[in-house]
N, C-alpha and C positions, 0 to 999 in steps of 0.2 A: 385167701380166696382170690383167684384171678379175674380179673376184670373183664368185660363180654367185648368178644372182638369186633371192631370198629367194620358196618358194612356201609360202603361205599354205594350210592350212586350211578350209574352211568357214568353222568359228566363227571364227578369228583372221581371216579376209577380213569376216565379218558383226561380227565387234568393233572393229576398221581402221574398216569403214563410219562406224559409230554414234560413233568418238572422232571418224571428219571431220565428221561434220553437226554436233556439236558445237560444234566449232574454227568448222566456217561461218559457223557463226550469230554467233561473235564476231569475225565479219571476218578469221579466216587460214583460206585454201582450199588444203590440203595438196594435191590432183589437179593442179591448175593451176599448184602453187607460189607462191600470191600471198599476202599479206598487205597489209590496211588498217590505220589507226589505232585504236586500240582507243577504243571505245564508249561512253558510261555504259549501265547498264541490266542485266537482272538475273544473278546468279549463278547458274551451273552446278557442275551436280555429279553424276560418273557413276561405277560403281564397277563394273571388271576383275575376274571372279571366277573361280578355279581351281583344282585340287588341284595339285599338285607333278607334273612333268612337263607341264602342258598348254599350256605354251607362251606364259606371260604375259610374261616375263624379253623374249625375241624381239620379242614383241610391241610393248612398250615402247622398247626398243632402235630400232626400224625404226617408230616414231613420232618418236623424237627425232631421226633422222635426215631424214626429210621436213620436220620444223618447223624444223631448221635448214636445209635445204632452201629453206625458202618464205622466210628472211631474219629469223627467229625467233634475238634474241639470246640463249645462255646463260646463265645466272648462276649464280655458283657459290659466293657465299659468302663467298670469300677477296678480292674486291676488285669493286666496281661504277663502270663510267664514270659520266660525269655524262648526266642525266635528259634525253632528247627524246622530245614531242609525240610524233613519228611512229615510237619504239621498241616492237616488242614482246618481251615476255620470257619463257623459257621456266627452269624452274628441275626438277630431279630430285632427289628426295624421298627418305630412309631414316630410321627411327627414330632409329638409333643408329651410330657410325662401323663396326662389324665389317658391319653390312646395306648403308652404303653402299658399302664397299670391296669388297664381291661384286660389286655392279655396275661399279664400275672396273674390277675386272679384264677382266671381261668389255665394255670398252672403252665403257662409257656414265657421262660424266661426274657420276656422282651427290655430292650431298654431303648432310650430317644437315639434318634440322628445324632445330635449335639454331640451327647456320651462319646459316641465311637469316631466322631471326627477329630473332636479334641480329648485327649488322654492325660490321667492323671502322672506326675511325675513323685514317684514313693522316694521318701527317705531310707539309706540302703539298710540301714537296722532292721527297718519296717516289712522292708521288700523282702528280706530272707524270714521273716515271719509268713508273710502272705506264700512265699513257696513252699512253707511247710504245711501252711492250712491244705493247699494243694498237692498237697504229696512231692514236691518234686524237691524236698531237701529236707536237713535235719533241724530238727526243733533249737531255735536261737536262742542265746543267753540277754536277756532282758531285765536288768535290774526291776522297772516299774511293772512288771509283768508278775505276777504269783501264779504259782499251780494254776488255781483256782480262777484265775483269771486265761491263765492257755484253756485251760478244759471248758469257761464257758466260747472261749473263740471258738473251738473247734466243734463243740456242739451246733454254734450257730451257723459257723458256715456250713455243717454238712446238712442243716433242714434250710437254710434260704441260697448257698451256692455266692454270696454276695461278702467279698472281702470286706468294705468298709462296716457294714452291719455285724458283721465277726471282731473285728476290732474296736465299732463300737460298745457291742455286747462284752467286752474284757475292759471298759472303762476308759479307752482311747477315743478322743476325738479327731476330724480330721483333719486343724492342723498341727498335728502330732505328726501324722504321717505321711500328708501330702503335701512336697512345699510347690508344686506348682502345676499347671498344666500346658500341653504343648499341643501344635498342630499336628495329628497322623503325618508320618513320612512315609511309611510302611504299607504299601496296600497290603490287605485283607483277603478272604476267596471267596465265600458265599453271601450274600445278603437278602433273605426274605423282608420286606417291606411290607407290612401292613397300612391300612387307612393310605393309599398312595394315591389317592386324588386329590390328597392335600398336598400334594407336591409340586415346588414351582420347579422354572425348567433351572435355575440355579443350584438347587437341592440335588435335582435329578443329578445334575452335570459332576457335582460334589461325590453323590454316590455311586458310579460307574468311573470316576477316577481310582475308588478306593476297592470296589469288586469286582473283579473282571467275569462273575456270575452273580447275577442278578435277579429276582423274583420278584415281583411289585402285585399285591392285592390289593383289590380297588372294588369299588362300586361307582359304576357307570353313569348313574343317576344323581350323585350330587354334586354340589356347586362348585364350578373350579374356581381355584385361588384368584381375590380382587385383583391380583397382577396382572393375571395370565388371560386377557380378552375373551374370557368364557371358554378357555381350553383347558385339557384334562393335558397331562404327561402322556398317558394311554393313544392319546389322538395322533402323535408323531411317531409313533409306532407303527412295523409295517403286518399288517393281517395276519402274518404266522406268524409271529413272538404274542399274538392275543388271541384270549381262547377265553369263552365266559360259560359261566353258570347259569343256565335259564331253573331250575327246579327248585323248588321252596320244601323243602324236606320236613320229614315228619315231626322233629322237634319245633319247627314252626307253625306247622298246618294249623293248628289251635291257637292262636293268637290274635288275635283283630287288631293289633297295632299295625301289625303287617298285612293284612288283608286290607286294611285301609291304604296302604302306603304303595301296596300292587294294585291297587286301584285308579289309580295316578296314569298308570301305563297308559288305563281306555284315550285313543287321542277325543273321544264325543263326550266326557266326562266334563262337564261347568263348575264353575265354584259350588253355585247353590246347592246341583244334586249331590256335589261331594260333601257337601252339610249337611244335607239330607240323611246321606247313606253314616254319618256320624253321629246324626240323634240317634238314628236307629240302633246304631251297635250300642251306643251308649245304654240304652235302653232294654238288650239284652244283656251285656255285660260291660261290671265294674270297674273292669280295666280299661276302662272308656268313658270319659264323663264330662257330659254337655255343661262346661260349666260358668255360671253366671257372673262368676267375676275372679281374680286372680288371689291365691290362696297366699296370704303375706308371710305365713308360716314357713312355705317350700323355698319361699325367695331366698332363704339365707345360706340353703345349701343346692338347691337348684333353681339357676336363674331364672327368668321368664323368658323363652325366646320370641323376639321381634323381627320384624323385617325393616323399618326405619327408625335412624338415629335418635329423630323427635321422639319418638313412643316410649323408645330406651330412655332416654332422659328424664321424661316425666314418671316413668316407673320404679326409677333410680328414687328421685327424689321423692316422692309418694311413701316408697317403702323404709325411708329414712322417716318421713315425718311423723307414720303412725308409731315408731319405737322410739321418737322423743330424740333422736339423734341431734346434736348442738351441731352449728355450724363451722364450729372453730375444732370441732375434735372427731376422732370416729369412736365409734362402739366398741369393744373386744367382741369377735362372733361377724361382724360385716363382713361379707363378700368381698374379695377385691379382682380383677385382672391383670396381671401382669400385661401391659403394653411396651416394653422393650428394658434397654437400660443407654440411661444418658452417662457416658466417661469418657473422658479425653483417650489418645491414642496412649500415652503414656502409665493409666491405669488398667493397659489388657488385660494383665494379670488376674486384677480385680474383676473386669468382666468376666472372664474365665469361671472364677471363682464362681462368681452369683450362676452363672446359666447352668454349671454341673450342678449346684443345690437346687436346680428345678428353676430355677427365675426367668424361664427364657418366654418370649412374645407369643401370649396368647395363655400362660398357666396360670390354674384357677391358686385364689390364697385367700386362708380366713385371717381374718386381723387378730393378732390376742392381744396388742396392746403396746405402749411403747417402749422404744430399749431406753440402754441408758444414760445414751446420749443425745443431744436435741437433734431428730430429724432422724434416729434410727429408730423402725418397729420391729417387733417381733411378731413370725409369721410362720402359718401354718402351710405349705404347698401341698395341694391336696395332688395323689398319686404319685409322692416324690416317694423314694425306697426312704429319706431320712427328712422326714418333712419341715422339723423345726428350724427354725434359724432365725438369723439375725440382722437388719441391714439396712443402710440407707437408703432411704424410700421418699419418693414424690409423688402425692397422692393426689390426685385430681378428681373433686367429685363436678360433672357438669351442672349447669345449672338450664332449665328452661331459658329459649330466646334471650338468652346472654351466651358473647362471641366467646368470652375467658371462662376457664373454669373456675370453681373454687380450690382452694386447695389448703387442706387444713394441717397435712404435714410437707415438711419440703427440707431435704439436705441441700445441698445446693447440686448434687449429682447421687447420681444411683440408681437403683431399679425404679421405672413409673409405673404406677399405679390406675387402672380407672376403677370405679364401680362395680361391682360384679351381680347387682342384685338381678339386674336383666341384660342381657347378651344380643346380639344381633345374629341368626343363624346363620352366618356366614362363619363367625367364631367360633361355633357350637359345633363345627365339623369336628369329628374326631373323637368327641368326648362322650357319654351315656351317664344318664342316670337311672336311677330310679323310678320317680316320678317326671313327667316331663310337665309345665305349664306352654302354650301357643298360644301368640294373643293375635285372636284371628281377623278382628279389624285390618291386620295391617297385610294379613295375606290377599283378605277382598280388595285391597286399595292396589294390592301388585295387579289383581285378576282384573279391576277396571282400566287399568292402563295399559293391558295390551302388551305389554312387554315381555318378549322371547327372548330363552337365553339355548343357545346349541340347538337353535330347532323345534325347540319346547315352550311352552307357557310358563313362564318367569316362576307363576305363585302355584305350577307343579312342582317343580325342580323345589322352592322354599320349602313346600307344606312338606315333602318328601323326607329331604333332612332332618327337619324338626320333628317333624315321627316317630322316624327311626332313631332319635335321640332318647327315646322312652323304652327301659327295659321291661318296667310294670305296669306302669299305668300314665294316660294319658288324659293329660285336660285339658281341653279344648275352649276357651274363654272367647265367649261370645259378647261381654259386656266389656265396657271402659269403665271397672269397678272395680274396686281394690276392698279386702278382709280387714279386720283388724287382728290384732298378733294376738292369739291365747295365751302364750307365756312369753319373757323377754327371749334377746338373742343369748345365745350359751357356748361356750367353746369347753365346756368339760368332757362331752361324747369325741374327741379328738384325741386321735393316739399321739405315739412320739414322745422319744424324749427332749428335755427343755432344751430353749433353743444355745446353740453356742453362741457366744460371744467376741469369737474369733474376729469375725469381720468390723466388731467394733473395736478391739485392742487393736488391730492393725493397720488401724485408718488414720494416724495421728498426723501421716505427709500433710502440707500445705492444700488446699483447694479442695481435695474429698471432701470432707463436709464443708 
């Protein structure tokens, strides 16, 4: 049964137009399905602009499907064949793993920045496996390999498309077959960018070194990166490489998350009548709920988002006291955020390592508990394609009105850790949940102070994001009151298989731990 043909919009048929004359001019003709050799000469660069519901997500989607279409190869990050003349490439863009795994679900092969900057380096045994999963060579002789073990790879790369998941599925892990990774030398040709207002101008500058065609979806409306003086990437841009989406389409029409969040735009709109106009919807619909204190259940797998640091704090530690959490240890099931990774220059490698498995500044991790050696945990990355792992961790939980943290695990380097039970929505770009909690004290304290960010009301621009961080439902916390938990924290609803142990067998150098 064929699936019902995709109808466009106006704007999304006049934005379709504008990414094919683009694509033309670099020799791939999405209409005709054809594609040439890519070109030298100069770079492009156009920027999808819309508010939440207008249809960029689609948009994007039913472009990657015509470039692959016209014989436009994917890349994905987790393994590249070897380089021809007459290849072109197409790669799909997120800041961070929780933004690209919105778009996998939603069946468009995305994967991070990170991924495609830095490339994994295959052991060659491995590599002429991975080109047979591929078609592009003959099935290799592998002692540790049985039938049975090629046929579940091949199974699995042909329904997920993802080499290391194909080799994991045949009982391989990855340091079997990856001994390292390296900086891109090679530019690339196409890059669609989603979530691109999370982009600072270093990123940006990283991604136009490596695709000399370029597409960045954005919404105009939320907060730009605390680097960037309340600038978007979009903002240096000049008026014809940007074209936006004003139409909230019929799959959204029916949502009051968004009808609240287009509400924003009115510039005569006050805090209070937008409280107002949220009991009210509350009050017709579910998906919307006035609520009188913060639900300590959701904290563990969706944060509470705040607008200041104090509130985070106190909500951190709140939600640790009602689940009985010791001070000297965490829970298996706590929240955590990846805030960077601390290694000397001489462990890149190792940093390498941890940011391809997801570890990189800003991704969500559940704690399951520790490794097996002092100072490494085991950890869940939530939207990583292989989520489990292994690794030296420094885990900072703040404390109220104290300068230091606490900190109840600590290698002496490795990935850091903060709290993840509440989030600041500034962090929260990019990522969606399910359920959203807002703790709206702290957006009236933005609205009493007056504070404009690009022209705007500071605690529009905040409540915006935080909105639209909700795919179901939304609750809007009016009190400084916290639940108590119905049932403990659980890490058994958590896929993946158990984590490796690689990065502790090979940490045994001097100073790592």
């Amino acid at each position: 049964m064929n699936a019902p043909a995709i109808i466009f919009s106006d704007d999304q048929a006049l934005a379709f137009d504008k990414v094919s004359e683009l694509l033309r001019d670099a020799g791939v003709d999405l209409h005709n399905g054809l594609c040439l050799p890519a070109a030298e000469g100069r770079s492009r660069v156009m920027a999808l602009m819309g508010k939440a519901g207008s249809g960029k997500t689609l948009l994007l989607a039913e472009l990657v499907k015509a470039l692959e279409a016209a014989g436009v190869e994917t890349v994905s990050g987790d393994y590249e064949g070897k380089p021809r003349k007459d290849r072109r490439t197409l790669a799909i863009l997120a800041p961070t793993n929780k933004a690209a795994s919105v778009l996998r679900m939603r069946g468009v092969p995305a994967t991070t920045i990170h991924r495609i900057i830095y490339t994994p380096v295959y052991d060659p045994e491995y590599e002429k496996l991975a080109e047979w999963l591929m078609g592009e060579g003959e099935r290799p002789d592998l002692e540790e390999l049985t039938d049975e073990g090629f046929a579940r790879a091949q199974a699995s790369y042909e329904q997920h498309k993802s080499i290391p998941a194909a080799l994991a599925a045949a009982g391989l892990r990855g340091s079997d077959f990856i001994t390292g990774w390296k900086r891109r030398e090679e530019p690339l040709d196409i890059g669609l960018v989603d979530e691109a207002s999370m982009l600072d101008d270093r990123q940006f500058d990283d991604l136009k070194e490596i695709f000399p065609n370029l597409v960045l979806f954005g919404d105009p409306a939320q907060l730009a990166p605390v680097n960037q003086s309340g600038k978007l990437v979009f903002d240096g841009l000049k008026d014809e490489q940007k074209l936006e989406l004003h139409r909230v389409h019929r799959q959204a029409a029916d949502n009051p998350i968004l009808d609240l969040a287009h509400a924003l735009a009115d510039p005569a709109l006050g805090f209070e009548d937008f409280e107002r106009m949220i009991e009210a919807k509350a009050a017709q619909d579910d998906r919307v709920v006035w609520a009188q204190r913060v639900e300590v259940d959701l904290m563990a797998r969706s944060p509470v988002l705040v607008w200041r640091n104090a509130t985070r704090i106190r909500l951190i530690n709140a939600f640790r006291s009602v689940h009985g959490a010791p001070e000297t240890e965490l829970l298996p099931g706590e929240p955590l955020i990846c805030d960077g990774i601390e290694l000397p220059l001489k462990h890149r490698k190792k940093r390498l390592d941890l940011e391809a498995r997801g570890l990189i500044k800003g991704a969500q991790v559940i704690y399951l508990g520790p490794g097996r050696k002092p100072g490494f945990s085991r950890l869940h990355v939530v939207g990583a394609p292989e989520p489990q792992v292994s690794a030296a961790s420094i885990v900072k939980v703040e404390k109220p009105d104290e300068e230091e943290p606490f900190i109840p695990y600590a290698a002496r380097m490795g990935a850091t850790f903060l709290h993840g039970a509440a989030v600041t929505i500034h962090k929260a770009q990019g990522s969606q949940w399910d359920d959203v909690q807002v703790f709206a004290p702290d957006l009236y304290a933005a609205a009493r102070m007056g504070r404009t960010e690009a022209g705007q009301p500071l605690w529009k621009r905040l409540a915006y994001v935080a909105i639209t961080r909700a795919q179901t439902r939304l609750l809007w916390v009016v009190r400084n009151r916290l639940s108590r938990p119905t049932d403990g924290l659980r890490i058994d609803d958590l896929g993946g298989t158990p984590a490796p142990l690689t990065l502790e067998a090979e940490s045994e150098s001097p100073g790592f731990l």
